[in-house]
VMD Tcl script that draws the C-alpha trace (Angstrom):
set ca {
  {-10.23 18.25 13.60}
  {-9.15 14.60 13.47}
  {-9.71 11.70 11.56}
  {-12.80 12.91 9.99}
  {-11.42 15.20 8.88}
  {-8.60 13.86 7.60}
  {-10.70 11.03 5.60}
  {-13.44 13.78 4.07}
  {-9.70 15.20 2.23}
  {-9.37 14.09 -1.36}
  {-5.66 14.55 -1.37}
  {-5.64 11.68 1.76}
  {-7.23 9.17 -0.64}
  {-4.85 10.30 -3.39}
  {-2.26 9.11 -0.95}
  {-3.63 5.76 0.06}
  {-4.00 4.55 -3.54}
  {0.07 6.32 -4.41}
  {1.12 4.80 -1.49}
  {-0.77 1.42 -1.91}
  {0.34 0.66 -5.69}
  {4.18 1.82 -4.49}
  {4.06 -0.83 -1.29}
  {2.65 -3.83 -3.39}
  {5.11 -2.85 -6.69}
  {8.39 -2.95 -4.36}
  {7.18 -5.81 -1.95}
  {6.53 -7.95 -4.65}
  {9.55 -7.18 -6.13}
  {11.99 -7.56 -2.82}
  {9.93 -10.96 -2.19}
  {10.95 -12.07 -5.55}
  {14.17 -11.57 -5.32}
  {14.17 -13.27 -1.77}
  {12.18 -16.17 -3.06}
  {13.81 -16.83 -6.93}
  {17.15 -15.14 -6.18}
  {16.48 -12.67 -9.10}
  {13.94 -11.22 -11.29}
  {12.25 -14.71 -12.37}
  {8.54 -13.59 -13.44}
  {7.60 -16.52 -15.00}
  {8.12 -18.85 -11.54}
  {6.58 -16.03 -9.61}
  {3.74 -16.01 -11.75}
  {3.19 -19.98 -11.15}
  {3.53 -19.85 -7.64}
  {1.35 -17.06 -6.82}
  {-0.86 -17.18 -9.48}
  {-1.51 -20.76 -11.04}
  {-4.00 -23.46 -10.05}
  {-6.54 -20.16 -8.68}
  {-4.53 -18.58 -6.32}
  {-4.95 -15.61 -8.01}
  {-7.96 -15.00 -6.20}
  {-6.37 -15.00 -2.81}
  {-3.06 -13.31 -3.80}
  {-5.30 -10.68 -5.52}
  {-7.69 -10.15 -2.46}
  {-4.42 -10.23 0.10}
  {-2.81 -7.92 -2.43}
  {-5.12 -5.62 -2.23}
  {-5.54 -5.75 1.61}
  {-2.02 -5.19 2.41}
  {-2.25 -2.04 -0.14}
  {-4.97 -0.33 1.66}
  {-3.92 -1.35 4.99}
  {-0.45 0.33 4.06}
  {-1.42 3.53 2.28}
  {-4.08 4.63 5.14}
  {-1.45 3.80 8.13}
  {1.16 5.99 6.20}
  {-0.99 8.84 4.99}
  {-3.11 9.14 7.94}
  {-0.08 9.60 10.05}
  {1.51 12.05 7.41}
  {-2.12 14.00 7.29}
  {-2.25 13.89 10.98}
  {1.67 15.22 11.45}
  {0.78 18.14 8.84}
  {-2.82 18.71 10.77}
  {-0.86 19.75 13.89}
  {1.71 21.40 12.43}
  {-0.74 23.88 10.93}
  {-2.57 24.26 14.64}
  {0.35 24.74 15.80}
  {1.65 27.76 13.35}
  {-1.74 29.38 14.23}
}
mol new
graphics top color blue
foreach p $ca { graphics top sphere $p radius 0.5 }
foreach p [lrange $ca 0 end-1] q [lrange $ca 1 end] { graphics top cylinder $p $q radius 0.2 }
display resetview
């Protein structure tokens, strides 16, 4: 019991990738709004993307997503884990 056996779980990598794609979809949306004070797609996409930056936003994109989904579903995989020890 633990975190290999959390990882070996299909259903935890399921939940990285959800999680992931749903972190990087509203972040980038919220740091939009913050940044072009609305929904401005075209400026967002110069800024982040012109010039090859895409590279790096891609890579940091991606990063942030994995880093994000494993913190959250490992901690709702491990909550879940001991609740089920405990019900034994």
């Amino acid at each position: 019991m633990g975190f290999k056996s959390i990882v070996a779980q299909k259903a935890f990598w399921k939940s990285v990738v959800y999680l992931g794609i749903g972190f990087v979809i509203i972040y980038n949306l919220v740091s939009m709004l913050f940044e072009y004070g609305g929904l401005n797609f075209d400026a967002f996409y110069q800024d982040k993307m012109a010039n090859g930056l895409w590279i790096r936003f891609t890579i940091a994109q991606i990063i942030s997503a994995l880093l994000y989904g494993l913190i959250l579903s490992y901690g709702q995989f491990r909550i879940r884990e001991k609740k089920e020890s405990r019900n034994k």
